[in-house]
PAKOLVO-24499 format. One line per 3 residues: number of its first residue (from 0); their letters; for each residue x, y, z of N, C-alpha, C. Coordinates in Angstrom, 3 decimals. Example, Ala and Ser with C-alpha at 12.3 -4.5 7.8 and 13.67 -1.06 7.14 Angstrom:
0	as	13.190,-5.690,7.800,12.300,-4.500,7.800,13.200,-3.300,7.800; 12.850,-2.250,7.080,13.670,-1.060,7.140,12.900,0.030,7.870 .
This chain:
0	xxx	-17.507,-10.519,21.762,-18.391,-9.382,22.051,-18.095,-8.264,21.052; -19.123,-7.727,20.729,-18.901,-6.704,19.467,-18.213,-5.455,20.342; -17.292,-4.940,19.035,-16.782,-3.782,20.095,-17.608,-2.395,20.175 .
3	xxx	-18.753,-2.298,19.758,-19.580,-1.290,19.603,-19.960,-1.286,21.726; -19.791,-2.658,21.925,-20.644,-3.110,23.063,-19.446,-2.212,24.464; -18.767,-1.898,24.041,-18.147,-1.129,24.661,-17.739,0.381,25.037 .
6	xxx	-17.683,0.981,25.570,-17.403,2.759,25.519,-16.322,3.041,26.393; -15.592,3.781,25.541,-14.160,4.398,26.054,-14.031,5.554,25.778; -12.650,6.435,25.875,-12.406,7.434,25.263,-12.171,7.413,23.515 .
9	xxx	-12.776,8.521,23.555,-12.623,8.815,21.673,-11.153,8.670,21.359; -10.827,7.844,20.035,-9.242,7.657,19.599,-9.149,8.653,18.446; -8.285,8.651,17.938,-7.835,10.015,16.776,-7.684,9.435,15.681 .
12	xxx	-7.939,9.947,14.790,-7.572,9.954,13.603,-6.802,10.384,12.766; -6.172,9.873,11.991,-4.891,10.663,11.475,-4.755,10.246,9.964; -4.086,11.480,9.092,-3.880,11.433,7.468,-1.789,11.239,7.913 .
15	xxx	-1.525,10.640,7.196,0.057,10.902,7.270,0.593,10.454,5.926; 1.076,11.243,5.490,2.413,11.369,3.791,3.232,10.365,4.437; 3.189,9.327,3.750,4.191,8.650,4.306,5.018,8.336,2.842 .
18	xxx	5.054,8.817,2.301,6.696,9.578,0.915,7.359,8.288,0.665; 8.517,8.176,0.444,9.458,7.336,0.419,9.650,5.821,1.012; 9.662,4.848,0.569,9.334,3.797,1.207,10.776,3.355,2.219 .
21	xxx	11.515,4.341,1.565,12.807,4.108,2.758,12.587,4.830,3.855; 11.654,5.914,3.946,11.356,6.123,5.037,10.916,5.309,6.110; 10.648,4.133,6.349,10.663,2.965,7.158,11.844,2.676,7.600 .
24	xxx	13.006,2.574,7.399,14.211,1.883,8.314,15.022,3.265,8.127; 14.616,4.847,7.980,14.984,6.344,8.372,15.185,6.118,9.752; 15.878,7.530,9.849,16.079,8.307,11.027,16.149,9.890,10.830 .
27	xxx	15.313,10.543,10.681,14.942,11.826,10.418,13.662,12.807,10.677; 13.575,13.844,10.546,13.056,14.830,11.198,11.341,14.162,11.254; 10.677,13.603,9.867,9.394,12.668,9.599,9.290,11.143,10.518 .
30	xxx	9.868,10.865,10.435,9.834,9.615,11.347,9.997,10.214,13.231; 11.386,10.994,12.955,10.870,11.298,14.791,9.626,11.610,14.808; 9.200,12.855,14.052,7.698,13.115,14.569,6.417,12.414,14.736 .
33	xxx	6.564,10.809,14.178,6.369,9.888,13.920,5.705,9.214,15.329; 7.315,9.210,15.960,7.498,8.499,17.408,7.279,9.516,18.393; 7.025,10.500,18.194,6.884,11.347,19.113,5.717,11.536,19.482 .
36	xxx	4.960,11.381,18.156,3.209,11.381,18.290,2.791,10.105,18.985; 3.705,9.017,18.315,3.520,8.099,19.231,3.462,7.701,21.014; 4.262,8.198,21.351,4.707,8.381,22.602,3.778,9.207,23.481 .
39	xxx	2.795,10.160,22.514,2.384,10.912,23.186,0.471,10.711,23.313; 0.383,9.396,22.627,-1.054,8.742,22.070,-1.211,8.061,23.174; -2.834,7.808,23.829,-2.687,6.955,24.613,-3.536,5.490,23.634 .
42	xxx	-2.811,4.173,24.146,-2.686,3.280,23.172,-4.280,2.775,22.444; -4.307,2.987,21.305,-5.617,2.142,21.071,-5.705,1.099,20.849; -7.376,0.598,21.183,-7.573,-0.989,20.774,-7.505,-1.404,20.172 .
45	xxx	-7.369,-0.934,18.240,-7.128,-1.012,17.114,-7.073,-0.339,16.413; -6.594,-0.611,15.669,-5.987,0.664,14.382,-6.484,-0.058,12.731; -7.577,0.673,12.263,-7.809,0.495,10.708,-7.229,1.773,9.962 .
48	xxx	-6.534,0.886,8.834,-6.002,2.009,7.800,-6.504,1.847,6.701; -6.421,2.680,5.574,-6.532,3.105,4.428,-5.245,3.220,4.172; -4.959,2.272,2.981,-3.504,2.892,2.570,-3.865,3.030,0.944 .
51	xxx	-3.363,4.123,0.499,-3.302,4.389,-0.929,-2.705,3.409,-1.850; -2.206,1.932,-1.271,-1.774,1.446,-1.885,-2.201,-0.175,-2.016; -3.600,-0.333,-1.211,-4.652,-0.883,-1.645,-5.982,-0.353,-2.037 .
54	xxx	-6.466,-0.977,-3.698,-7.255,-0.515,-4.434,-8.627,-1.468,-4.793; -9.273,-1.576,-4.485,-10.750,-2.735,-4.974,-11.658,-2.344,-5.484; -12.346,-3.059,-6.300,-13.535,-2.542,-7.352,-15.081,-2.845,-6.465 .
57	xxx	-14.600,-3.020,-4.811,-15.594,-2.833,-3.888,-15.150,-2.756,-2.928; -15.790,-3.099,-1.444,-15.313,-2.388,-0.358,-14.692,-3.737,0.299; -13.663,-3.629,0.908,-13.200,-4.588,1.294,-12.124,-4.557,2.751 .
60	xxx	-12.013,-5.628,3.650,-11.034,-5.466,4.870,-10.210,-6.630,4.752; -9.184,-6.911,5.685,-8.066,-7.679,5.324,-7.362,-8.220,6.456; -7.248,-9.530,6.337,-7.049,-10.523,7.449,-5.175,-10.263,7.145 .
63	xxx	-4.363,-10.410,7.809,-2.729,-10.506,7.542,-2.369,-11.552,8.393; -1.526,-12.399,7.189,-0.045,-13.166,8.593,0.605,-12.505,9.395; 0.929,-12.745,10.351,1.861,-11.520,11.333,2.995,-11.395,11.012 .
66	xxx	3.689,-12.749,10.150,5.330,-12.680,10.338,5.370,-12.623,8.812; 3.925,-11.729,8.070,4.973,-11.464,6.782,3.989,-10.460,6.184; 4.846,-9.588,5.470,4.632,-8.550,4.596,3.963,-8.229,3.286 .
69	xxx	3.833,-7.417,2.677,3.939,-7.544,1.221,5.054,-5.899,1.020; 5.696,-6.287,0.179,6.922,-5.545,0.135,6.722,-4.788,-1.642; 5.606,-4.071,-1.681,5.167,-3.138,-2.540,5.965,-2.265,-3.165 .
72	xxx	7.391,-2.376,-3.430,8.232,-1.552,-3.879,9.128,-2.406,-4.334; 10.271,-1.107,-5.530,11.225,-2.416,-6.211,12.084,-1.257,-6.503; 13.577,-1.748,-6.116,14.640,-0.895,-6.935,15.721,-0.450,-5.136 .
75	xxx	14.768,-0.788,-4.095,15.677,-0.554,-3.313,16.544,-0.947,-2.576; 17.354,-0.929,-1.291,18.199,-1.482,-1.134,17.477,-2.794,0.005; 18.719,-3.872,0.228,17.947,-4.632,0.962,17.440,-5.153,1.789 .
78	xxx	17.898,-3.790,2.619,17.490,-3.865,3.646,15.913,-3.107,4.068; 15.305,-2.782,2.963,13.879,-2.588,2.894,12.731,-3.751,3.031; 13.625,-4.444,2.632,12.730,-5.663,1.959,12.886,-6.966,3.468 .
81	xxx	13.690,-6.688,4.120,13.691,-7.205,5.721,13.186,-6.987,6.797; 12.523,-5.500,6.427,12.065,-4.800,7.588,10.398,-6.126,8.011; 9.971,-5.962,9.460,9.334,-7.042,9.835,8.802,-6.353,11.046 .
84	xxx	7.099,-6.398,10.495,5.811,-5.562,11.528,4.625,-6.836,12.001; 5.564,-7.558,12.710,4.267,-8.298,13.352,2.774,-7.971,13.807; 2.662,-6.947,13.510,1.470,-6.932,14.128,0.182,-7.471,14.088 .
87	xxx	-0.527,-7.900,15.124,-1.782,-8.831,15.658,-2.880,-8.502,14.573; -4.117,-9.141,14.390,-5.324,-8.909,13.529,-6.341,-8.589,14.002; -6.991,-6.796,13.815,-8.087,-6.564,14.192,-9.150,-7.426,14.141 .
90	xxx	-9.378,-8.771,13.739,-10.483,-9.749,13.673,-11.758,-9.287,13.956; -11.969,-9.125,15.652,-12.478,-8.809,16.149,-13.569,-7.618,15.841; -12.766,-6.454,15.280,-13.890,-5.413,13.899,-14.543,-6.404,12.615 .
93	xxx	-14.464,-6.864,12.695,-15.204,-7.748,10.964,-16.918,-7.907,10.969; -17.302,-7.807,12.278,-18.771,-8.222,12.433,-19.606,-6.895,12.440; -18.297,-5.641,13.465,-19.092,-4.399,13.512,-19.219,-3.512,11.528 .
96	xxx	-17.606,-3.842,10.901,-17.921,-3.264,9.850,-18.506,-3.829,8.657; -18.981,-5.240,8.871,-20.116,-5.852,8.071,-21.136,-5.198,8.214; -21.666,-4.398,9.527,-22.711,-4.018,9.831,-22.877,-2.344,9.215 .
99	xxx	-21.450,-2.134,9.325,-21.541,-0.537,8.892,-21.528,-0.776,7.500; -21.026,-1.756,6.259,-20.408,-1.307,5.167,-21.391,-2.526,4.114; -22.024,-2.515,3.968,-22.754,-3.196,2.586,-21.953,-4.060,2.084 .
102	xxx	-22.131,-5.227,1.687,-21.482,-6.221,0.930,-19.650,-5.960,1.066; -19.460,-5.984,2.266,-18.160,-5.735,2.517,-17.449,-7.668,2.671; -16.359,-7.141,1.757,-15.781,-8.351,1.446,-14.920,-8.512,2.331 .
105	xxx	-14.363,-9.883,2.770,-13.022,-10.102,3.612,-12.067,-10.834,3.425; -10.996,-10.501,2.761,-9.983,-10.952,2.316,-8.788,-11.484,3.072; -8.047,-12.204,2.785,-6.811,-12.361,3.024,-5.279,-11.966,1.924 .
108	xxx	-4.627,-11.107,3.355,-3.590,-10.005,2.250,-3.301,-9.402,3.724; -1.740,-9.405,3.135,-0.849,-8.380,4.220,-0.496,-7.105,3.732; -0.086,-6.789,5.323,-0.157,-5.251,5.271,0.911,-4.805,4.302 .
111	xxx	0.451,-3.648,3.410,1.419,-3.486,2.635,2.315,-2.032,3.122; 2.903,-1.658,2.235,3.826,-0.531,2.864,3.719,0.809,3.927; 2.158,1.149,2.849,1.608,2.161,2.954,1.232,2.151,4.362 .
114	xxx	1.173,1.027,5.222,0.368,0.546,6.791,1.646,0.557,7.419; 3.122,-0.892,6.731,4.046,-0.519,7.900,4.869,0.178,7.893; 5.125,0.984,6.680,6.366,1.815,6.641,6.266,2.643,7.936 .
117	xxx	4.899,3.463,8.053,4.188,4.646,8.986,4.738,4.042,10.381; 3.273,2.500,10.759,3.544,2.216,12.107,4.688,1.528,12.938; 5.427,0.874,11.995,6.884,0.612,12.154,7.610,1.990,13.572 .
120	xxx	7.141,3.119,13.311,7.585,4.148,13.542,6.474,4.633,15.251; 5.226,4.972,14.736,4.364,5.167,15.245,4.144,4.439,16.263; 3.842,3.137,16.499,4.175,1.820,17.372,4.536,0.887,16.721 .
123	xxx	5.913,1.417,17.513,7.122,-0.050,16.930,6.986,-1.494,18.020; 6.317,-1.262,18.829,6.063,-2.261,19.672,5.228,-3.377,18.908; 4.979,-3.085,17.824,3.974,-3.825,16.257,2.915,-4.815,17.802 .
126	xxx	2.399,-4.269,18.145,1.477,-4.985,19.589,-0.028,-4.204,19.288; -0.103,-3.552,18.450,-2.053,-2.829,18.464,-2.598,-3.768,17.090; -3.430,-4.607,17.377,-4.515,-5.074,16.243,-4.285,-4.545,15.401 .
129	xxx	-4.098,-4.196,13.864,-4.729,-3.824,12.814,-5.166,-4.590,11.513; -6.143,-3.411,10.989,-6.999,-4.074,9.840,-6.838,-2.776,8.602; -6.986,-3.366,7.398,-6.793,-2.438,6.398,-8.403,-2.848,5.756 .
132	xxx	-8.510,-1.178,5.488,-9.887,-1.162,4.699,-9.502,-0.309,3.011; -9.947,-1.294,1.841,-9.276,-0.949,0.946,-10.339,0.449,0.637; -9.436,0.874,-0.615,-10.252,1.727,-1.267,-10.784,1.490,-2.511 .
135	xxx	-12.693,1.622,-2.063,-13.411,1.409,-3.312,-13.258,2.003,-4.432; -12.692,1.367,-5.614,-12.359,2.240,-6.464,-13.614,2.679,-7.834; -15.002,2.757,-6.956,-16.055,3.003,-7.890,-16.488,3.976,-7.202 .
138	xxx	-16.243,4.372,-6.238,-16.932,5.876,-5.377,-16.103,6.779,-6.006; -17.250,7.585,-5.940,-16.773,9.185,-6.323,-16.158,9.628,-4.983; -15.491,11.087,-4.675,-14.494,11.764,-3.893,-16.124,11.857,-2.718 .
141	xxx	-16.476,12.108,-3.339,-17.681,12.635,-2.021,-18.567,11.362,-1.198; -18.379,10.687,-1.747,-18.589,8.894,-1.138,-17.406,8.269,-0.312; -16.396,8.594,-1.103,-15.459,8.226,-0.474,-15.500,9.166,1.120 .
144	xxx	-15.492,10.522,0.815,-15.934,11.069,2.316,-16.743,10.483,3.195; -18.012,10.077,2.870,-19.078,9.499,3.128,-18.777,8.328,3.973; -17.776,7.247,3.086,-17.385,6.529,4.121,-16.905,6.802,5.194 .
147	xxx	-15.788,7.933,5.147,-15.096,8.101,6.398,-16.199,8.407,7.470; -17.016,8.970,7.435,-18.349,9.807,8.261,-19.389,7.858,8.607; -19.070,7.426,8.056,-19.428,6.207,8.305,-18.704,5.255,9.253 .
150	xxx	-17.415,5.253,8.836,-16.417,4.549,9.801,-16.288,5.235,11.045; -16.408,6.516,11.538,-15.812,6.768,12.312,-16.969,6.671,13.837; -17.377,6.086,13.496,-18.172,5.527,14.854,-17.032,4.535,15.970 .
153	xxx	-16.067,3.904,14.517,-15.725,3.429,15.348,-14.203,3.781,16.319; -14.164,4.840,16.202,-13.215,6.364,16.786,-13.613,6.175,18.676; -15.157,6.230,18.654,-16.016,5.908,19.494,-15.552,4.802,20.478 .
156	xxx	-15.376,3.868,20.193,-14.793,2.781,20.462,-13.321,2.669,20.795; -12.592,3.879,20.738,-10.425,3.237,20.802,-9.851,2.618,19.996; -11.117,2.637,18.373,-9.892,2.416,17.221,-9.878,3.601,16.610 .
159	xxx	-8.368,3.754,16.311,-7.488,4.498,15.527,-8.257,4.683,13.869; -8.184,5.637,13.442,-8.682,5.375,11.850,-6.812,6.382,11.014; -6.507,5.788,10.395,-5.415,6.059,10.047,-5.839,5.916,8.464 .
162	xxx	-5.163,7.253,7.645,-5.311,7.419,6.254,-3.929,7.241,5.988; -3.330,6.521,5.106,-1.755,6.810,4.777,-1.860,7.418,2.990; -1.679,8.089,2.795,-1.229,8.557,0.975,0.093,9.792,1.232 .
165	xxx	-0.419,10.980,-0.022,-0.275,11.949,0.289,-0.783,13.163,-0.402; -0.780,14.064,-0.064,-1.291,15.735,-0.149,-0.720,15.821,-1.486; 0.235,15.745,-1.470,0.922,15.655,-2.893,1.725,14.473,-3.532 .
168	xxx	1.123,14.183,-5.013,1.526,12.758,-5.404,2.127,12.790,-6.727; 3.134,13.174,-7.142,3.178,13.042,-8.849,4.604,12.926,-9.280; 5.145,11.109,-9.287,6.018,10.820,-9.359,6.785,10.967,-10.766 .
171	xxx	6.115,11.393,-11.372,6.684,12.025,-12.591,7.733,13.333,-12.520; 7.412,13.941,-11.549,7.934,15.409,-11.792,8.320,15.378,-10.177; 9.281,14.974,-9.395,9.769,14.400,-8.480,11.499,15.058,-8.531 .
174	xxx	12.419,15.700,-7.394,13.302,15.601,-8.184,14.031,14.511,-7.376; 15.402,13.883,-8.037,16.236,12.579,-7.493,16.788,13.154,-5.680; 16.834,14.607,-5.740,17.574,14.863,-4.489,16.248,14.971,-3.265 .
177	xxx	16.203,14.636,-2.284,15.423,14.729,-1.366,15.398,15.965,-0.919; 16.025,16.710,-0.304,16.188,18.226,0.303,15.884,19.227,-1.123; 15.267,19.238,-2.191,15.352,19.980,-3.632,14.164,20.961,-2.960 .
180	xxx	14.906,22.555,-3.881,13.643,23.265,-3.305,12.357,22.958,-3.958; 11.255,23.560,-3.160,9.677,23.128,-3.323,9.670,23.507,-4.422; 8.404,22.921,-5.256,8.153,23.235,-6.807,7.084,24.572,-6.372 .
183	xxx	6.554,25.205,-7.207,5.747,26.440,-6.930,4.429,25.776,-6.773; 3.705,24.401,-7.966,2.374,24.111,-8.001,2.562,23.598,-6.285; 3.486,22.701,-5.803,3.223,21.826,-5.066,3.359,22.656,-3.602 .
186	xxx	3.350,23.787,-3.562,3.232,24.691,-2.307,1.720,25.242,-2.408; 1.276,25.789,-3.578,0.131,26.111,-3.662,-0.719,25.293,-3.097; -0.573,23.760,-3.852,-1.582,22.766,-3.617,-1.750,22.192,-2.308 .
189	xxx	-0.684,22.415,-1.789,-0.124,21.764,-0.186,-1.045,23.272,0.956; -0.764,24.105,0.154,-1.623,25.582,1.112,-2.779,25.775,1.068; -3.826,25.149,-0.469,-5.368,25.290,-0.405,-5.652,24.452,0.722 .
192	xxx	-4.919,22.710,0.388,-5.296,21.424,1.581,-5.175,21.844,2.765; -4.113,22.634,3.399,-4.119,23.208,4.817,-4.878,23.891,5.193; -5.468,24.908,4.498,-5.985,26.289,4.621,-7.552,25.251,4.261 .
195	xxx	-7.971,24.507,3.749,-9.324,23.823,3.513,-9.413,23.038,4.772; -8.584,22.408,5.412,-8.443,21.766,6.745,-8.641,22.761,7.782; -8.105,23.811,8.233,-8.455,25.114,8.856,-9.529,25.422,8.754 .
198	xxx	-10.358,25.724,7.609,-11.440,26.226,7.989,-12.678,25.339,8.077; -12.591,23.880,7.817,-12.930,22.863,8.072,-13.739,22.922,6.634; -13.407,23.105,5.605,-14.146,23.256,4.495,-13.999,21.596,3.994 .
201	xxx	-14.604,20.812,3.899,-14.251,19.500,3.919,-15.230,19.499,2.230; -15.921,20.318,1.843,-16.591,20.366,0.246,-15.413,20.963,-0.377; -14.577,21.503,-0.057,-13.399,21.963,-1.065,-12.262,20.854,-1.359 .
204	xxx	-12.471,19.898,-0.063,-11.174,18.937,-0.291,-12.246,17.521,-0.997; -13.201,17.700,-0.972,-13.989,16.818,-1.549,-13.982,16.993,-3.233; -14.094,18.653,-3.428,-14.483,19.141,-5.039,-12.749,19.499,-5.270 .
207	xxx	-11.953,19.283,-4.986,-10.722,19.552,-5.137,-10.543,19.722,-6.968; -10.587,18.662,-7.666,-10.288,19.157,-8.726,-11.084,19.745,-9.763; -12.357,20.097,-9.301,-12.455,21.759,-9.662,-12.084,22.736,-8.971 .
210	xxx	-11.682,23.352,-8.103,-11.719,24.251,-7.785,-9.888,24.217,-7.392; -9.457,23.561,-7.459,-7.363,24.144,-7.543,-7.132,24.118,-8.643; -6.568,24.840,-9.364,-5.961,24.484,-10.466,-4.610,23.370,-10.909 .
213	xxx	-3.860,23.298,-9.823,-3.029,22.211,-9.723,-3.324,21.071,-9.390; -4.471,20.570,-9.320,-4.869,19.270,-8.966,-4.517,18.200,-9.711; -4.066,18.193,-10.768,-3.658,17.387,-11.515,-2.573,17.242,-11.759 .
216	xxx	-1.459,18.146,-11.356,-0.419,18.432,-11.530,-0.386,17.651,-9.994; -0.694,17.325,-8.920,-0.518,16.987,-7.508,-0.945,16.059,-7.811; -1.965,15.289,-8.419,-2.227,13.805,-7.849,-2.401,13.699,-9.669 .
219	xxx	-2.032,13.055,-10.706,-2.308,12.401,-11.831,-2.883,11.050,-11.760; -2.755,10.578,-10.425,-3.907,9.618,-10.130,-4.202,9.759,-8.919; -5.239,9.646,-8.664,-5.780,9.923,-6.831,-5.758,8.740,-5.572 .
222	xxx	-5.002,8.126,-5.514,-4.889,6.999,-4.758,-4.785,7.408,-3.423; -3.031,7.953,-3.792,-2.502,8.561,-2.669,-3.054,9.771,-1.721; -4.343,10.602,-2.709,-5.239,11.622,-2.003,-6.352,11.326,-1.380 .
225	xxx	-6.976,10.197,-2.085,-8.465,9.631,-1.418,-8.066,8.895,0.293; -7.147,8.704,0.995,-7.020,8.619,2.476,-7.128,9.620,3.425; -6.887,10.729,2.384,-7.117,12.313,3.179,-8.910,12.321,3.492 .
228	xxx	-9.689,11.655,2.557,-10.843,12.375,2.550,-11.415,11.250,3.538; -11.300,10.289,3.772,-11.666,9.457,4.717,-11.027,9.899,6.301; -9.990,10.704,6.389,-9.413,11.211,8.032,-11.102,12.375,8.007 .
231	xxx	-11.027,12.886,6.882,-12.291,14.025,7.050,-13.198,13.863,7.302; -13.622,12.720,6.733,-14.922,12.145,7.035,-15.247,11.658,8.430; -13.908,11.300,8.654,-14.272,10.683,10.232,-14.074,11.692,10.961 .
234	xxx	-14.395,13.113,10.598,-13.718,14.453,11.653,-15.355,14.352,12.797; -15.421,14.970,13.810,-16.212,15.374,14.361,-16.201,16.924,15.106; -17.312,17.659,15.096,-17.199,18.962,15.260,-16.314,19.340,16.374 .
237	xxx	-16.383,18.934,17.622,-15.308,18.859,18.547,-13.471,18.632,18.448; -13.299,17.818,17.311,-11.855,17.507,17.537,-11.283,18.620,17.399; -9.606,18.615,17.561,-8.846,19.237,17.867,-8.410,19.204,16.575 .
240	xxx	-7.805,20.077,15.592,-6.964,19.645,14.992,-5.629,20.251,14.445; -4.221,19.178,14.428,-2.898,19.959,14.351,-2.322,19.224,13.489; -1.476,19.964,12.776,-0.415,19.145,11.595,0.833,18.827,12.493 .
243	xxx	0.988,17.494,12.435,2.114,16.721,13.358,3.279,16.631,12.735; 3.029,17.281,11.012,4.412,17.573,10.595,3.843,17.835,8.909; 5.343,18.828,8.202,4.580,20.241,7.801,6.010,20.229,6.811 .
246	xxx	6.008,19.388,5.770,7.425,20.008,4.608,7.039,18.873,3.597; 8.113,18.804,3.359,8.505,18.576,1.235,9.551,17.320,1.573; 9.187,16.358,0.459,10.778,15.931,0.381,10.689,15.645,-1.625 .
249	xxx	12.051,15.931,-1.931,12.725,15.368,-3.326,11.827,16.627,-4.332; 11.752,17.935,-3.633,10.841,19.201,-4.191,9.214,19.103,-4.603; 8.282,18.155,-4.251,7.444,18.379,-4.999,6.122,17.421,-4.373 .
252	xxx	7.049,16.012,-3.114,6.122,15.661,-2.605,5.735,15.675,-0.876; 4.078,16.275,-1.072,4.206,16.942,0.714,4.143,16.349,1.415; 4.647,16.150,2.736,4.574,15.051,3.633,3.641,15.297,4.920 .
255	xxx	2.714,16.122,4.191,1.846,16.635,5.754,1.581,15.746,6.469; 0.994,15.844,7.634,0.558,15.103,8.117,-0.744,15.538,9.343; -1.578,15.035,9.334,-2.629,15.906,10.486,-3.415,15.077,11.291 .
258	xxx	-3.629,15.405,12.253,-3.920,14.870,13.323,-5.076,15.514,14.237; -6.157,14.514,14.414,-8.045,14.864,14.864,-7.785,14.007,15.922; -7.831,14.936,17.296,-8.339,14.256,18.582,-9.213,14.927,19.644 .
């Protein structure tokens, strides 16, 4: 049965910095807030993400093995590379977002970091469906919105729409210490995105790099930013909205995180 065919309470949507890929087997101030949001969600029927760290030259969703990963990172220790997110396969969405998304492709590919580092944390019970919807990498910023305003019908329904990147991305200019004070661009850039979220200006986070001057200095490639504009897209005039967590790590990358319910 299609899940359109159903009506529940509206589920939330959420952007989350998910930084450091060791932040997955952490214990710190980002991850509690993590589990705390968790704890405090009531459970949805599925959860589709966007992770900045799948990219396609069209639109595409993604079938996963349960008992295995893709382990998108290199250089760390090894107990990164063990961590293990069973979680089940939205399947069941494939017919409704054929219907929403034009020549939408369906692949097979596991979840990569950007999906379990987050829900590892979020629901560690790895027990909610999910599906990853890549990012088209031929839309412009304002399409890419477009989609989100497209997907989020299915919010409607008790799935989760989850963006993972971040607010700020530029591993070049990073420093080695985690606690390093903030850089000056990367407070600015981190205060237009908040202050554009506040006033719900969703054409400023769309036209972003005209109108900040650090935009380039924050994202030198936009991977990690285009998941923000899809939480926006799926905003609706009613939601609520609060940053579930609000700092820096290694001086320069932001770990906001915000949250539409």
């Amino acid at each position: 049965m299609p899940i359109f065919a159903n009506q529940t309470k509206r589920a939330p949507a959420f952007f989350v910095g998910h930084g450091n890929p060791m932040n997955a087997i952490a214990d710190n101030t980002f991850t509690k807030s993590l589990r705390t949001l968790g704890e405090s969600l009531q459970k949805p029927k599925a959860i589709l993400m966007i992770s900045a760290h799948w990219n396609t030259p069209y639109p595409a969703i993604s079938l996963h093995k349960s008992d295995q990963l893709i382990y998108d990172m290199y250089g760390f220790p090894d107990a990164l590379y063990k961590v293990e997110y069973p979680a089940p396969n939205a399947d069941f969405l494939v017919s409704d977002l054929q219907k929403l998304i034009p020549n939408l492709h369906v692949e097979e590919r596991n979840l990569d970091h950007g999906v379990w580092s987050v829900l590892i944390h979020l629901f560690p019970y790895a027990d909610i469906p999910v599906m990853q919807l890549s990012i088209d990498s031929r839309l412009s910023m304002k399409e890419h919105f477009e989609m989100g305003r497209t997907i989020r019908r299915l919010r409607e329904q008790g799935v989760m729409i989850i963006g993972s990147g971040n607010v700020t991305h530029n591993l070049g200019d990073i420093s080695m210490q985690k606690n390093s004070p903030v850089v000056s661009w990367a407070k600015e850039f981190d205060d237009f995105i908040k202050n554009s979220i506040l006033k719900q200006d969703y054409n400023a986070l769309i036209n972003f790099q005209d109108i900040q001057r650090y935009a380039q200095n924050a994202h030198p490639t936009i991977e990690h930013y285009i998941p923000l504009l899809y939480i926006a897209g799926s905003s609706y005039n009613d939601d609520k909205s609060e940053f579930i967590y609000e700092s820096f790590e290694h001086g320069s990358l932001s770990m906001r995180s915000w949250l539409l319910k």
